[in-house]
C-alpha positions as CSV (number, residue, x, y, z in Angstrom):
1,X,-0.6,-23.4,1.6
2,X,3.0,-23.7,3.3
3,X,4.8,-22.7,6.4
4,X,7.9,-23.2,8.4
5,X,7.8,-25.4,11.4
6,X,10.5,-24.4,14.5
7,X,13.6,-26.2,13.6
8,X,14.2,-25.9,9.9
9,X,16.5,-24.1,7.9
10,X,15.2,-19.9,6.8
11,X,13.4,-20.0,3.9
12,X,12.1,-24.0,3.9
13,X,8.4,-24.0,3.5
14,X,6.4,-27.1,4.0
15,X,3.2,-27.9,2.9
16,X,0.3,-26.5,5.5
17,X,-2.4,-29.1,6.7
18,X,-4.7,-26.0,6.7
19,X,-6.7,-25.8,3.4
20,X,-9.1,-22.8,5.2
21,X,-7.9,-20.6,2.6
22,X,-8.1,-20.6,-1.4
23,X,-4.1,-19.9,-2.8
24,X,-3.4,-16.5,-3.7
25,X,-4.1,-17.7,-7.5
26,X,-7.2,-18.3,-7.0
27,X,-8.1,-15.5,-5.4
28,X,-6.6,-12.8,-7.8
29,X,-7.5,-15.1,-10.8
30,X,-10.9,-15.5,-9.8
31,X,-11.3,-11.7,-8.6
32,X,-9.7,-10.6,-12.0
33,X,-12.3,-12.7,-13.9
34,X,-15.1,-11.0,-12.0
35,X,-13.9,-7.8,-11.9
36,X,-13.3,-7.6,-15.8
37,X,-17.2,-8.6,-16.2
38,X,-18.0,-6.1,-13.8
39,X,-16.7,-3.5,-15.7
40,X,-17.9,-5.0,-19.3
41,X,-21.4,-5.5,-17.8
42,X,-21.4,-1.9,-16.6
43,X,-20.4,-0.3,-19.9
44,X,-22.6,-2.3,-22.1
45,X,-26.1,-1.4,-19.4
46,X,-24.8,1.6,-18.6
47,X,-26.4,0.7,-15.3
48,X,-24.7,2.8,-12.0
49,X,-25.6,0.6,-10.0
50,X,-22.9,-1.5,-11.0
51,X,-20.4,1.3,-10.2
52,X,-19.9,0.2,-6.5
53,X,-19.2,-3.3,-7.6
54,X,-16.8,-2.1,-9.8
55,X,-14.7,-0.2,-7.3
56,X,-15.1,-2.5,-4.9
57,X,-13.7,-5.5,-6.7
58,X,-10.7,-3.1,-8.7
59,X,-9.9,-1.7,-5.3
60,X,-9.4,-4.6,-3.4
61,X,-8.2,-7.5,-5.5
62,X,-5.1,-6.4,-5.6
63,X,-4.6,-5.9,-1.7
64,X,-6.4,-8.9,-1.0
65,X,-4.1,-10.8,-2.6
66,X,-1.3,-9.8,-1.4
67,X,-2.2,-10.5,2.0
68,X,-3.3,-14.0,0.8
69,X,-0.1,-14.0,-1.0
70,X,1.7,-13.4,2.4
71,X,-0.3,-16.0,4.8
72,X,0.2,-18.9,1.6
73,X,4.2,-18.6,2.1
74,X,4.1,-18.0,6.0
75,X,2.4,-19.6,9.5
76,X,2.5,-18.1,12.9
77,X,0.2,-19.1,15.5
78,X,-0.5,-15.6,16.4
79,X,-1.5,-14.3,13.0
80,X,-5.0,-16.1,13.2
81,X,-7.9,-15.5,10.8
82,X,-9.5,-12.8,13.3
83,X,-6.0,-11.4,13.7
84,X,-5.4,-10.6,10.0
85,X,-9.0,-9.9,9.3
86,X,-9.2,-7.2,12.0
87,X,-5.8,-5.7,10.6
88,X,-6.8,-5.7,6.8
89,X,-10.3,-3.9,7.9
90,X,-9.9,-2.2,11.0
91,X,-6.5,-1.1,11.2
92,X,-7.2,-0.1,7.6
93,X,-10.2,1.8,8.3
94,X,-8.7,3.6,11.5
95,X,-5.9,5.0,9.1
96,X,-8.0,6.0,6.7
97,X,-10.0,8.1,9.0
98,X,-6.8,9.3,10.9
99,X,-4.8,10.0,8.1
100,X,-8.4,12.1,6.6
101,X,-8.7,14.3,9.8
102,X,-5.2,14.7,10.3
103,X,-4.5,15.8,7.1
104,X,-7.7,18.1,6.4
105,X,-6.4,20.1,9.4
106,X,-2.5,19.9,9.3
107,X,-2.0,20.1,5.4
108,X,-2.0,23.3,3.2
109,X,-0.6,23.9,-0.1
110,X,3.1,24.1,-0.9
111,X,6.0,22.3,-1.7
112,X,6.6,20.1,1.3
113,X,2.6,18.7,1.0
114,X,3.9,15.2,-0.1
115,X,6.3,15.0,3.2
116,X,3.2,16.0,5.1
117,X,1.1,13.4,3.6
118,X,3.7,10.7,3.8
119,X,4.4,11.3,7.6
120,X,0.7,11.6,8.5
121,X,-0.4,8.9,6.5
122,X,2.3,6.6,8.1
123,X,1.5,7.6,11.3
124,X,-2.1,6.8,11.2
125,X,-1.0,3.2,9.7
126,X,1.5,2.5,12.5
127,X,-1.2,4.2,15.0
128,X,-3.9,1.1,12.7
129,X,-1.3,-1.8,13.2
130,X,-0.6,-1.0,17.4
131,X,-4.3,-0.8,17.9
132,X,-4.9,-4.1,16.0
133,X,-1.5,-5.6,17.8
134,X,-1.8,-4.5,20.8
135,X,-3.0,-8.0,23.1
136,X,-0.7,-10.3,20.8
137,X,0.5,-13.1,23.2
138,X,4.1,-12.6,21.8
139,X,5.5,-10.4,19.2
140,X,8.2,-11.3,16.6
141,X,9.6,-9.1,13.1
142,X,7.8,-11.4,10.8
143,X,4.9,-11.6,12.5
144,X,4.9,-7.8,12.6
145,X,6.0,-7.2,9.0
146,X,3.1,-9.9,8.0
147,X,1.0,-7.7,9.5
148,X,1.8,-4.7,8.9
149,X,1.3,-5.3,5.2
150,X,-1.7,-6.4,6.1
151,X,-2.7,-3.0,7.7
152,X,-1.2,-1.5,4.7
153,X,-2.8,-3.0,2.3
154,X,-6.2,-2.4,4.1
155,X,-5.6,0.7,3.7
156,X,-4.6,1.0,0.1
157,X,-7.7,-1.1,-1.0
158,X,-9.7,1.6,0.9
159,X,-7.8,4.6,-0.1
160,X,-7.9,3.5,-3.7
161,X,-11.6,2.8,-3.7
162,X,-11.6,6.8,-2.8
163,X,-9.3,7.8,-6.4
164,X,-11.8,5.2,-8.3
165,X,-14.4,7.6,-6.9
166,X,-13.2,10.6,-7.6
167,X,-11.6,9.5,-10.9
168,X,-15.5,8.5,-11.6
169,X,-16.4,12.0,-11.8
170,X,-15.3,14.6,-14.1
171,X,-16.8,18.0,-14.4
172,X,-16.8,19.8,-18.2
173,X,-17.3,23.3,-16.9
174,X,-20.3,23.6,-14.7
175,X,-21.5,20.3,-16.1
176,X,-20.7,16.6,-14.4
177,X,-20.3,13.3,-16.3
178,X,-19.2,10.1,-15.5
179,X,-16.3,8.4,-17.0
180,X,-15.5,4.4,-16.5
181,X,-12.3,4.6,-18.4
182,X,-11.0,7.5,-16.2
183,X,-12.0,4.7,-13.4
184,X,-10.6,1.1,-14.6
185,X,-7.8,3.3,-15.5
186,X,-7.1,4.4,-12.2
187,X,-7.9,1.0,-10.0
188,X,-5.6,-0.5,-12.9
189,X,-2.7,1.7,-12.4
190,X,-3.5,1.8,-8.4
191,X,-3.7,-2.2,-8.9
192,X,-0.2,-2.8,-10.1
193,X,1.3,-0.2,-8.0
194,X,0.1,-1.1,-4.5
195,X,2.8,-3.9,-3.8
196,X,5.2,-1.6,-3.8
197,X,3.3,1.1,-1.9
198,X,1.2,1.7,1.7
199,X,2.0,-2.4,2.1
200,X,5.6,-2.0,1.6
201,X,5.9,0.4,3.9
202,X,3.8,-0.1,6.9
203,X,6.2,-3.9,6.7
204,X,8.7,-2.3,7.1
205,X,7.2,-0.5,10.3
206,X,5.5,-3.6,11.3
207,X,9.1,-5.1,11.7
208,X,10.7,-2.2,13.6
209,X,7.9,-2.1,16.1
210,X,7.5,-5.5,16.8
211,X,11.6,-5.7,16.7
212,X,11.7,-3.7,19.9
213,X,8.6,-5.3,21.9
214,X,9.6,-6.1,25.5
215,X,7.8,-8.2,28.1
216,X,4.6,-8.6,25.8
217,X,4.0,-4.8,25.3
218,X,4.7,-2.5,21.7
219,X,7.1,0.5,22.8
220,X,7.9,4.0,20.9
221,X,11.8,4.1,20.6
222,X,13.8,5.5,18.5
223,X,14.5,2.9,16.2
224,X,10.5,2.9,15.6
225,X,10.8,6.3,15.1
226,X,13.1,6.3,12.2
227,X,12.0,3.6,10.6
228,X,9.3,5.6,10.4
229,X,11.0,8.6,9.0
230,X,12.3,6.3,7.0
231,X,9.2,5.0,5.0
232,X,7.6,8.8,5.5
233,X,10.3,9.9,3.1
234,X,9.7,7.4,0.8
235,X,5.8,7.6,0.9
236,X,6.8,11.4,-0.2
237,X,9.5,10.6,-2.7
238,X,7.1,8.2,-4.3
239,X,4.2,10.8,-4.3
240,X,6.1,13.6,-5.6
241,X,7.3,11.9,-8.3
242,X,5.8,13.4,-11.0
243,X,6.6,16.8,-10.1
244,X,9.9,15.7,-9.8
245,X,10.0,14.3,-13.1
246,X,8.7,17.7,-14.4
247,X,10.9,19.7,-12.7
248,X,14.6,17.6,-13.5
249,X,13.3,17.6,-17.2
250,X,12.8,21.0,-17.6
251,X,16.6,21.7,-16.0
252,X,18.1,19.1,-18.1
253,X,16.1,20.6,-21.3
254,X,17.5,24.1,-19.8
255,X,13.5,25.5,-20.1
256,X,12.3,27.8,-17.9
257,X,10.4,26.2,-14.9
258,X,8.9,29.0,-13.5
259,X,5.4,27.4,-14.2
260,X,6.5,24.3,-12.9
261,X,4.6,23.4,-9.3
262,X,5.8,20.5,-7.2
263,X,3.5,21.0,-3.7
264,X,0.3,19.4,-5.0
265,X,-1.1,22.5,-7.6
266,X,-1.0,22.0,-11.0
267,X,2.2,21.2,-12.8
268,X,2.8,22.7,-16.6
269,X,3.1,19.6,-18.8
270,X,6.3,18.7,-20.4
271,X,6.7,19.8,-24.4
272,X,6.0,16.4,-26.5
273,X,9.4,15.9,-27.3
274,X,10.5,15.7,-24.3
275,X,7.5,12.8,-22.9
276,X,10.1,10.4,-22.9
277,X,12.5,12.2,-21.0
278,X,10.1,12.9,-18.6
279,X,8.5,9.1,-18.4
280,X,11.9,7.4,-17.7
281,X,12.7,9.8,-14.7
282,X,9.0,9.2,-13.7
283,X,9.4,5.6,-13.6
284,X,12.9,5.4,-12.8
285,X,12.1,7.0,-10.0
286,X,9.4,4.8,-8.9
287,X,11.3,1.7,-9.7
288,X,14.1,2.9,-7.3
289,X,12.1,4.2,-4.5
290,X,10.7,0.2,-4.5
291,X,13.8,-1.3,-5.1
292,X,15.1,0.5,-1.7
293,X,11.9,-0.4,0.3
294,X,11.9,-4.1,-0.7
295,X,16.0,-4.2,-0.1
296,X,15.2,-3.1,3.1
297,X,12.1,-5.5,3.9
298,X,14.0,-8.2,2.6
299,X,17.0,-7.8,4.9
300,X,14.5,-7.3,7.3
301,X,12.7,-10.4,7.3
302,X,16.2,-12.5,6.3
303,X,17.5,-11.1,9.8
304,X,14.5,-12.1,11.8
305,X,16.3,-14.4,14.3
306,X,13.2,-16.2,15.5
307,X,11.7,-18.9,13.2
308,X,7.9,-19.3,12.6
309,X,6.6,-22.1,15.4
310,X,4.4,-25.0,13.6
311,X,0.3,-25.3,13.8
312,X,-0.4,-27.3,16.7
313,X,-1.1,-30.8,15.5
């Protein structure tokens, strides 16, 4: 593993005494290996109670080792093993369940559901990562953007276990079936995605809140509050994607859109020969709305003034 001691130049990493923890290889290497049985194993015994380990493993490998990813390259004494363990799964849990309630009574139908569920959802992170934060001895911006990825990826391994779920289950009719490809489908798309996602983001907060940390106590001001804004719009942009794609490829085809639904119902497909107009607006899309959130991050954790203080010997 590697950190950087007080003293040394941004961005020099030196080799960590501390071998507590396997490399980020070994742990996605190793998960990967595992989960891919899982899921063979499963389809040949078609036995469901495999199903759980399935989601499990899809659901979190990916967040797990990002966070790995993210203690391998940096050190802070603050960020201990209890630290980071209660922000993956407590400050992960508690915005799960916020973000649930919150958005079960707050969030109807129509076309501004995605800036709903991106402001909620990033509240009840933020509201995860001061909880988890709050009786830090001292707070710095990489310490908070270390760990607010780490709240955010919590949260996406949980929240993703939920889509596995429900992808899981398809009804034919009045009938229900189970479907594993509908599921490795989903934790594989989930999988690759989540870098750039709820981790991304709640950095971004993480940074901004502990930015603005006085006399050993997390304050609300207004710089919190639009970074905030800030990811909630992305978290929407990113959401509503799809329907966006949909809806710019209709207009540039010069179809009629009326059919076309953008706030969460369901969306009219685009003709075949237009799929790969719509893909490359889809994932141009996507690829932009990260592009902007890790520029930001980036210049974020570049312009961190403080550098990370060495283990104690």
């Amino acid at each position: 593993m590697a950190y950087q001691a007080a003293g040394d130049p941004p961005g020099i990493l030196k080799s960590r005494p501390d071998q507590s923890l396997p490399s980020w290889r070994s742990v996605f290497f190793t998960g990967l290996v595992l989960w891919i049985a899982s899921v063979v194993v499963t389809a040949l015994t078609q036995n469901l109670n495999m199903i759980p380990t399935v989601i499990l493993l899809g659901s979190f490998l990916v967040p797990a080792t990002a966070v790995i990813w993210y203690l391998d390259h940096y050190h802070s004494p603050e960020l201990t093993m209890a630290v980071v363990f209660r922000a993956f799964i407590v400050g992960g849990v508690l915005g799960v369940l916020a973000a649930s309630l919150l958005e079960s009574w707050l969030l109807s139908e129509g076309i501004l559901i995605y800036l709903g569920v991106g402001l909620i959802e990033e509240a009840a992170k933020l509201l995860g990562l001061w909880f988890v934060a709050r009786h830090l001895a001292r707070y710095t911006i990489r310490d908070g953007i270390v760990l607010g990825a780490t709240v955010g990826f919590g949260f996406a391994a949980l929240e993703s276990s939920g889509y596995a779920l429900s992808a899981l289950l398809v009804t034919h009719g009045s009938q229900l079936s189970l479907s594993l490809g509908n599921l490795v489908y989903t934790e594989f798309l989930r999988g690759i995605l989540s870098p750039v996602g709820h981790g991304l983001w709640t950095a971004i907060l993480g940074a901004a809140l502990f930015r603005v940390a006085r006399n050993g106590r997390l304050r609300l001001t207004w710089s919190v509050l639009g970074a905030y804004i800030f990811v909630s719009v992305l978290h929407a942009l990113w959401d509503s994607m799809r329907g966006i794609a949909t809806v710019v490829t209709a207009v540039l085809a010069a179809r009629h859109t009326s059919g076309i639904g953008v706030g969460g119902g369901a969306m009219t497909p685009p003709d075949a020969d237009l799929i790969g107009t719509f893909l490359a607006i889809e994932v141009g899309g996507l690829v932009v709305i990260s592009l902007i959130g890790l520029a930001v991050l980036i210049s974020r954790w570049r312009g961190a003034a403080e550098p990370a203080v060495a283990e104690p010997v």
